[in-house]
C-alpha positions as CSV (number, residue, x, y, z in Angstrom):
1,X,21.7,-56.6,47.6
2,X,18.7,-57.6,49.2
3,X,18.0,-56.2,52.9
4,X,15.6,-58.0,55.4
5,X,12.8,-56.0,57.3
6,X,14.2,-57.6,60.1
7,X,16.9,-56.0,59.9
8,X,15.1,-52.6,60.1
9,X,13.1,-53.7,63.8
10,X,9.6,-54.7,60.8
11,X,7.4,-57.9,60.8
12,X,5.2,-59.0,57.7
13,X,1.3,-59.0,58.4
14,X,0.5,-62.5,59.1
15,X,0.3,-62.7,62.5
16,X,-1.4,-58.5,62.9
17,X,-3.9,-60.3,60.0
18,X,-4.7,-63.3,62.1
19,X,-5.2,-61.5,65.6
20,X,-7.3,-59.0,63.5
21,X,-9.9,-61.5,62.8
22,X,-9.6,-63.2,66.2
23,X,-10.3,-60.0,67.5
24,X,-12.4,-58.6,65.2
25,X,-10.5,-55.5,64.9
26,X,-9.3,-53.9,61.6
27,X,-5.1,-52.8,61.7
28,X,-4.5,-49.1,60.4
29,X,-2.8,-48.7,57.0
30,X,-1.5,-45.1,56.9
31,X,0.3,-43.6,53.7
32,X,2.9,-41.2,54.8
33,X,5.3,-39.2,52.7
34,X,7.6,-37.1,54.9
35,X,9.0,-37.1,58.2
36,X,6.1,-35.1,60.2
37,X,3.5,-37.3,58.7
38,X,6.0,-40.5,59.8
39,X,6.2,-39.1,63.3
40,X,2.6,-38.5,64.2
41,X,1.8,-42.5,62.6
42,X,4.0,-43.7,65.5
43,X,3.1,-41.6,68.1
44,X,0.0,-42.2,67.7
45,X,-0.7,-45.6,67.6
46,X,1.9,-46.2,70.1
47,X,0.2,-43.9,72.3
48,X,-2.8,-46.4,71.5
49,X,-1.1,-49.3,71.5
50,X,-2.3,-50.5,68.2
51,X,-0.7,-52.3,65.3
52,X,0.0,-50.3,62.8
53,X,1.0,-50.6,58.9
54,X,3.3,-48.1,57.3
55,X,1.9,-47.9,53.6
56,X,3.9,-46.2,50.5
57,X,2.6,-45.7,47.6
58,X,4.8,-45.7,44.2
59,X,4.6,-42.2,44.3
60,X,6.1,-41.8,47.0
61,X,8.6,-43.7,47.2
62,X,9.9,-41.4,44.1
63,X,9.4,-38.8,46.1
64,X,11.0,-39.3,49.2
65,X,13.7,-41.9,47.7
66,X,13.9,-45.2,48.4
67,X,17.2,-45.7,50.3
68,X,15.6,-42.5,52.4
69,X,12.5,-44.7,53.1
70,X,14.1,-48.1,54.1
71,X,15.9,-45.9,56.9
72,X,12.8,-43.6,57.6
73,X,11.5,-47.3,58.5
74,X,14.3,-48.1,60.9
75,X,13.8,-44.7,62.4
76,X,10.3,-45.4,63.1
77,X,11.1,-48.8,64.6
78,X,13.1,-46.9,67.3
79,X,11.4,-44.6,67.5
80,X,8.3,-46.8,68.8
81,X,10.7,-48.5,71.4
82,X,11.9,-45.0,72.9
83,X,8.6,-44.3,73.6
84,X,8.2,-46.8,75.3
85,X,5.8,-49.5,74.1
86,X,7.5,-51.8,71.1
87,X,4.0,-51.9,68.6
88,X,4.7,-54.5,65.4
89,X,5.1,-52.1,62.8
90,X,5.0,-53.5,58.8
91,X,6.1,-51.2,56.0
92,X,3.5,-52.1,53.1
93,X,3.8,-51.1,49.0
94,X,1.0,-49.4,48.5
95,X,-0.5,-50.2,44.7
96,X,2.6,-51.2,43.3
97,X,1.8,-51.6,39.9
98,X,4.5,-53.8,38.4
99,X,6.5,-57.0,39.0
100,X,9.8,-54.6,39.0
101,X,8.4,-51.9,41.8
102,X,7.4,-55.1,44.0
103,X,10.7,-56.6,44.0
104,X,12.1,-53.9,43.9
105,X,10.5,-53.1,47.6
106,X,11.2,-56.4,48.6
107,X,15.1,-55.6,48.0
108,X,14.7,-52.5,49.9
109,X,13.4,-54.1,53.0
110,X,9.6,-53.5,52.7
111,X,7.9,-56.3,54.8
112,X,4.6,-56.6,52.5
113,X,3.8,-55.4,48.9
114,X,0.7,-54.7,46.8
115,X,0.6,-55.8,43.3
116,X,-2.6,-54.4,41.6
117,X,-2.9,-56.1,38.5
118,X,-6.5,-55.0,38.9
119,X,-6.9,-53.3,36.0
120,X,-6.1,-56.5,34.0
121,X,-7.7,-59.0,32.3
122,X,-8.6,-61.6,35.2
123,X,-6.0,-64.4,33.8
124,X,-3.5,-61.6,33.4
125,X,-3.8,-60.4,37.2
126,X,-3.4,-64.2,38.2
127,X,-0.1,-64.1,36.5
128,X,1.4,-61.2,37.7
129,X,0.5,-61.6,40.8
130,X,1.4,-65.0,41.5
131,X,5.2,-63.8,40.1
132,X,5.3,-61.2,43.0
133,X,4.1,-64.1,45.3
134,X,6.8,-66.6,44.2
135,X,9.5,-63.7,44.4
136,X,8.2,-62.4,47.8
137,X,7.9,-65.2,49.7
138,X,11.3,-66.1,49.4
139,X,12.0,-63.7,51.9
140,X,9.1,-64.0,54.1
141,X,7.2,-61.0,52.6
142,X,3.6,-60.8,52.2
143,X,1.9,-60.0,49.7
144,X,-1.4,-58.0,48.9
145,X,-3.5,-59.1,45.7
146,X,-6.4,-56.8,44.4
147,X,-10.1,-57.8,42.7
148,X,-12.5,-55.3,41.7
149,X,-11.6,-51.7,40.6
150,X,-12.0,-48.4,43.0
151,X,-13.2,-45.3,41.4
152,X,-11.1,-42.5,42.1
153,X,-7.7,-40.6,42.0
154,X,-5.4,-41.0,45.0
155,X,-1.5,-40.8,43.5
156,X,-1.3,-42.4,40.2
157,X,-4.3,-44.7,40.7
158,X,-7.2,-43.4,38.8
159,X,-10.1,-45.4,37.6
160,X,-13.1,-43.8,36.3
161,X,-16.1,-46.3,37.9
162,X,-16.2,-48.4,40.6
163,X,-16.2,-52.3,39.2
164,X,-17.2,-54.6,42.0
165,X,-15.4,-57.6,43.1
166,X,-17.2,-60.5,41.4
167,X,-17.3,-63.6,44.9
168,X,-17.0,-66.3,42.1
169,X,-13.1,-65.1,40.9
170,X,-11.8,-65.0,44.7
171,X,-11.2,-68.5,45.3
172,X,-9.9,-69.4,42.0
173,X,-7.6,-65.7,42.4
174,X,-6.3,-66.3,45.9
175,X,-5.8,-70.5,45.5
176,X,-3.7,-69.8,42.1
177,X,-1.7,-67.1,43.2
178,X,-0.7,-67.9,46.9
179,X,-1.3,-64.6,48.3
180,X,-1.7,-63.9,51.8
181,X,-4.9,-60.7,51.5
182,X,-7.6,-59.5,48.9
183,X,-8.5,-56.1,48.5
184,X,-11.9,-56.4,47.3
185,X,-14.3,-53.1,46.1
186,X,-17.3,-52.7,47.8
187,X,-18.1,-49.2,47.0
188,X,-15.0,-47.8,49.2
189,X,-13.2,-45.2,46.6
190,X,-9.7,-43.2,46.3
191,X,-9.2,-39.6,46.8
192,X,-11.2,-37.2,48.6
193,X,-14.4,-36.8,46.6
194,X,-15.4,-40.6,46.8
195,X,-19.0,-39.8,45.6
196,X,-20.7,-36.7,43.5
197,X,-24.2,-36.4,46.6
198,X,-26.4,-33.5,46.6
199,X,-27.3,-31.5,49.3
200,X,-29.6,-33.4,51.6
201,X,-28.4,-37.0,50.3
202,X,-26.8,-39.3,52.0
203,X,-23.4,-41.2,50.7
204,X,-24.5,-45.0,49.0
205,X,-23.7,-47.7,51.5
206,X,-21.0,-50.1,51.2
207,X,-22.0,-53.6,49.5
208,X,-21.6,-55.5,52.5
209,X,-23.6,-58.4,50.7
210,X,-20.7,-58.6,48.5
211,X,-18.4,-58.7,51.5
212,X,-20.3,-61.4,53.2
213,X,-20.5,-63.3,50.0
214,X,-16.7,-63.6,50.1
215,X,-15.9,-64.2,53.2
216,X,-18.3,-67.3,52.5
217,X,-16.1,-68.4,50.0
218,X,-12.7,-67.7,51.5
219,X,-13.4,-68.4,55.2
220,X,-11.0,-67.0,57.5
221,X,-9.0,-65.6,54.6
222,X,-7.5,-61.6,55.1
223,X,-9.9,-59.1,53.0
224,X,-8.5,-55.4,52.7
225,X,-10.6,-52.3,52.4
226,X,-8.7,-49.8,50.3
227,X,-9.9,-45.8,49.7
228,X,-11.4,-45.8,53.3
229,X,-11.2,-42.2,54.5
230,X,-14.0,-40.4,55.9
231,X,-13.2,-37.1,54.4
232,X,-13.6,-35.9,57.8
233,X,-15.6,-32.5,56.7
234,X,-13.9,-30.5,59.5
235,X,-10.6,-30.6,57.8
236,X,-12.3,-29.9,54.2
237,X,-14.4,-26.8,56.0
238,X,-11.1,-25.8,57.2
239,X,-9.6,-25.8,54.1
240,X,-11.8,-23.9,52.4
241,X,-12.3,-21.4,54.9
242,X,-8.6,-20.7,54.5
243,X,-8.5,-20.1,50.6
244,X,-9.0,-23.7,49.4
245,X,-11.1,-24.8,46.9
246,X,-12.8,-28.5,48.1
247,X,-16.4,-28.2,47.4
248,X,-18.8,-31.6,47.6
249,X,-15.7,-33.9,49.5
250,X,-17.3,-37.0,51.0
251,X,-16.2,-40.1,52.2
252,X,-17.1,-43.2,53.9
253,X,-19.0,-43.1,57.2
254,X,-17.0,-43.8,60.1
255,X,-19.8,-46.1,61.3
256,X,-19.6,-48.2,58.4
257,X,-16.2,-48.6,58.7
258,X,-16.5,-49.9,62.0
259,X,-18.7,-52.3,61.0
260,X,-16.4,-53.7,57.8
261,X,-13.2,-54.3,60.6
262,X,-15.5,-56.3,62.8
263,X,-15.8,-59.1,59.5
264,X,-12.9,-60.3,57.6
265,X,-11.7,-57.2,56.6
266,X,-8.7,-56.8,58.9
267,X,-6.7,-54.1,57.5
268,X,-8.3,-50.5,56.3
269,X,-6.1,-48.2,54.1
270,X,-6.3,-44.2,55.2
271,X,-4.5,-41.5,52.8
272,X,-7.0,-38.6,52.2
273,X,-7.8,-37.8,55.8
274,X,-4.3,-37.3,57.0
275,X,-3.6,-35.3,53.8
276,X,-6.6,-33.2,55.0
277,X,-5.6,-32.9,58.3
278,X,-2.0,-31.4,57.7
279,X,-3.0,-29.7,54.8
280,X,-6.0,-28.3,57.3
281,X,-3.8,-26.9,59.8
282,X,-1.6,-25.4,57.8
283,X,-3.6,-23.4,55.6
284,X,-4.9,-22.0,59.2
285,X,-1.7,-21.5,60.9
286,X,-0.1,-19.8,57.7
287,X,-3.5,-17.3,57.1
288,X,-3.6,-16.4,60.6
289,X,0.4,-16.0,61.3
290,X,1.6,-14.1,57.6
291,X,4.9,-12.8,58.9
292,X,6.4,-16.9,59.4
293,X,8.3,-18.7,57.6
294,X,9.9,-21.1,59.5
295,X,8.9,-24.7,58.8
296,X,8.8,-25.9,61.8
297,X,5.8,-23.9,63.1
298,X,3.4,-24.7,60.5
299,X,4.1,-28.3,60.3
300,X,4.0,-29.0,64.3
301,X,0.4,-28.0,64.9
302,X,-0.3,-30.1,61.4
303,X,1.6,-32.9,62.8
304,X,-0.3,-32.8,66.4
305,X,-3.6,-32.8,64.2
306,X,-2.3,-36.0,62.8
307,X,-1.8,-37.7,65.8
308,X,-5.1,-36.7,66.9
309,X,-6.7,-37.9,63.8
310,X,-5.0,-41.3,64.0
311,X,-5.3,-42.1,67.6
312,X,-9.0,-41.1,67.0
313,X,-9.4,-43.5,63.9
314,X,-7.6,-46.6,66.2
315,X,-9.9,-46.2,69.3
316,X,-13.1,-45.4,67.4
317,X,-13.1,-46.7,64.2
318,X,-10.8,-49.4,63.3
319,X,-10.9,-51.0,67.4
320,X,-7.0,-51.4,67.0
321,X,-6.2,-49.9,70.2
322,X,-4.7,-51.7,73.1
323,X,-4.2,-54.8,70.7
324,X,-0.3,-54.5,70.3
């Protein structure tokens, strides 16, 4: 039995994707696995007034369950209206690697889904991809193609280099599959160590000339940035200072992200940094406080962190604030 998104208060990403690049603004993608990490999404960016996408990966949609998820959605949807500002809130499979997992999603009231058939030969992508499209778009889902491969190990996507989006597959990709965004590689990357930089050097830029290349060919057209977190080094000193073990994290400059989400790139997926954040805070509350055990106390402060982080990333780095 197949559920709408409607159903659960969700829209699909056409219309966050087109006032994106009216407005020159990138919309949020945050994965979240549990409740606390739900929460501080939507508090956040309704505290900001932003758009926001809620992304799951495969993983953890095993993890939490997927009946679980589809009303964690409709929990989030109400939860946005009580308080008090109604943002347009999408529920997104992250990376969903088969035709199976994608319709899966679709049948379980996801409002957009990934298929990465990256890692395939390029007529093989084109083929599984177009599949999900012609399933998905029966009921009004959008759907997420990927070129290029990240580098990197976020969930069960590992790769071990970077291989850059070639411009002269993307029209040929997105005109014989039908589908509605590209993630393209740039030199973005999964996971929390996104480069291996010495001391004293600075992290490689992203390939915008490959970004502007693309958008020549597919003017107007939705690219995706995915592996965009800025390993925030904070949260990784944090860490560490509290018995974790995260030496030479880096990530993308903030400032270079800012600069992607005012081009065609109009929605930027964030993991590691809210799995810093929490992680962060409660490594510190549990060090300094031995004698607790309840929950509850470790995960609010990691949850406030998150909002903090989030409404942080919508004002200053992705501009999606005040656009809901």
């Amino acid at each position: 039995m197949t559920v709408s998104y409607r159903e659960l208060g969700l829209v699909n990403t056409k219309e966050m994707f087109r006032k994106a690049m009216d407005g020159k603004y990138a919309v949020p993608a945050y994965n979240f696995n549990n409740l606390e990490q739900l929460q501080a999404i939507i508090q956040a960016c309704v505290e900001t007034k932003s758009p926001v996408i809620l992304q799951v990966s495969k993983g953890a949609r095993d993890y939490a369950n997927a009946t679980m998820l589809r009303y964690m959605a409709l929990g989030a949807t109400k939860l946005a209206e009580e308080l008090g500002y109604k943002i347009p809130i999408a529920l997104h499979l992250d990376h969903g690697d088969t035709f199976e997992v994608c319709k899966s999603c679709v049948d379980y009231g996801f409002s957009s889904v990934m298929i990465d058939g990256s890692h395939l030969p390029f007529e093989e992508n084109i083929a599984l991809t177009k599949k999900v499209v012609e399933y998905a778009h029966q009921f009004d889902v959008t759907v997420e193609g990927e070129l290029g491969v990240l580098a990197g190990i976020e969930d069960e996507v590992s790769a071990e280099k970077s291989h850059y989006t070639d411009p002269d597959q993307v029209e040929e990709f997105v005109s014989k599959t039908g589908v509605d965004s590209l993630a393209i590689s740039i030199g973005t990357s999964h996971g929390a160590y996104k480069f291996k930089v010495k001391p004293g050097e600075s992290v490689p830029p992203l390939r915008f000339d490959i970004l502007e290349e693309v958008e020549k060919r597919l003017p107007g057209f939705p690219i995706v940035l995915h592996g965009a977190s800025s390993v925030v080094p904070a949260y990784v000193e944090l860490i560490n200072n509290y018995g974790g073990k995260l030496d030479g994290a880096v990530g993308i400059p903030e400032e270079q992200l800012r600069k992607a989400a005012t081009s065609a790139v109009c929605k930027i997926n964030i993991d590691s940094d809210g799995r810093l954040a929490f992680t962060a805070k409660i490594r510190e509350f549990l060090a300094k406080n031995p004698q607790e055990f309840d929950p509850r106390k470790y995960l609010k402060p990691a949850r406030e962190e998150l909002v903090k982080l989030y409404k942080h990333k919508n004002i200053n780095v992705l501009g999606s604030a005040e656009r809901a």
